[in-house]
C-alpha positions in Angstrom: 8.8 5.4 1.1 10.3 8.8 2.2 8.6 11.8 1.4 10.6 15.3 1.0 9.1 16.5 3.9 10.5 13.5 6.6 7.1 11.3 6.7 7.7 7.8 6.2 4.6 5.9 4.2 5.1 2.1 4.7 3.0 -0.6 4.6 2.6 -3.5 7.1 2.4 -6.6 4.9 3.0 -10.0 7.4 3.9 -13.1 6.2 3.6 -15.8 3.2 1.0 -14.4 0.4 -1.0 -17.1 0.6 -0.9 -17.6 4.1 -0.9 -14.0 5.6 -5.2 -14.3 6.5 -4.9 -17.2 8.9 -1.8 -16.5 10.2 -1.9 -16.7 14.0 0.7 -14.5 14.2 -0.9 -11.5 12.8 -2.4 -9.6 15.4 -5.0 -6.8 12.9 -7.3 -8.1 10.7 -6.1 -6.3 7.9 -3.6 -4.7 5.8 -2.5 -1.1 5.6 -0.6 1.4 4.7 0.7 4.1 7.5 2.4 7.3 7.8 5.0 7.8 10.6 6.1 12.4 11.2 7.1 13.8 13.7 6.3 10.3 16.1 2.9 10.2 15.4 1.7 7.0 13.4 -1.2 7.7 11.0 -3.3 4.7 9.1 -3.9 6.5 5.9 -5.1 3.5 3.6 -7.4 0.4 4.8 -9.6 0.2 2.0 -7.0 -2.2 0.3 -6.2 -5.9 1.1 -2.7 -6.8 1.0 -1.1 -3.7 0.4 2.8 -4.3 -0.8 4.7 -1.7 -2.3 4.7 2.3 -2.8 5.4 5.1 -4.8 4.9 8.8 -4.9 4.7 10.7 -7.9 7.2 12.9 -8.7 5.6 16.3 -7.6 4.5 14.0 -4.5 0.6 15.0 -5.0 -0.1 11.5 -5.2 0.9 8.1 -3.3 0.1 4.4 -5.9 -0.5 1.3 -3.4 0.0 -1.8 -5.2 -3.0 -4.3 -4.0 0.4 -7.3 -4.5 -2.2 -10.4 -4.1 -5.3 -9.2 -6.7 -2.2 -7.2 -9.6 -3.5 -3.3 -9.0 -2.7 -0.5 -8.2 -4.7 2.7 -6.5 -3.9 6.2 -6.9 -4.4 8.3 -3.7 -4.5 12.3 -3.3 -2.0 13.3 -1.0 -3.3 16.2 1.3 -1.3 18.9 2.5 -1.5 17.2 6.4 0.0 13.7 4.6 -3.4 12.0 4.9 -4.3 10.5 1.5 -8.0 11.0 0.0 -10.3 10.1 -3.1 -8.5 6.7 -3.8 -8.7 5.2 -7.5 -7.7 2.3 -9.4 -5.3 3.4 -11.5 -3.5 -0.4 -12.8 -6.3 -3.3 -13.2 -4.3 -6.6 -13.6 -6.6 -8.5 -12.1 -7.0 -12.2 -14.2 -3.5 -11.8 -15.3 -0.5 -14.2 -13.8 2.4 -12.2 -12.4 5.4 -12.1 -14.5 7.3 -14.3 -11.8 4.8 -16.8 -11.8 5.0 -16.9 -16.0 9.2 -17.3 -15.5 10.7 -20.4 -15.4 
């Protein structure tokens, strides 16, 4: 996710869903979501397990983070440096299958 000012939000999901924890492969213990300007890397979310897919608002004041394995979403402040504060559950879809898995 590109922000109007250059910074890059992304988040570093590895691997199978149900698999990602005890993959070998995966070299932090958890999953996050970082901001890259001006080549400096920023973790600006770790209070969220499997973080997979963003999206700023449209006057950019706030960043969602979509918590892929549990269905939510949080709603972050984004600060004037880029960093993100007072994250909130905005989505609870917890209990509820995902549309893909009710398909078929």
């Amino acid at each position: 996710m590109v922000k109007r000012d250059g910074a890059i939000y992304f988040t570093d999901t590895y691997g199978a869903l149900r698999l990602r924890d005890k993959d070998p492969k995966k070299e932090l213990d958890f999953n996050a979501v970082y901001r890259w300007k001006d080549g400096k890397l920023t973790l600006v979310v770790k209070d969220m397990p499997n973080t997979n897919g963003l999206a700023f608002s449209p006057d950019e004041k706030y960043l969602y983070v979509n918590g892929s394995r549990d269905n939510y979403v949080n709603r972050y402040e984004v600060q004037a440096d880029g960093t993100l504060a007072n994250g909130k559950l905005f989505i609870d879809m917890r209990g509820r299958a995902s549309p893909a898995l009710r398909m078929g």
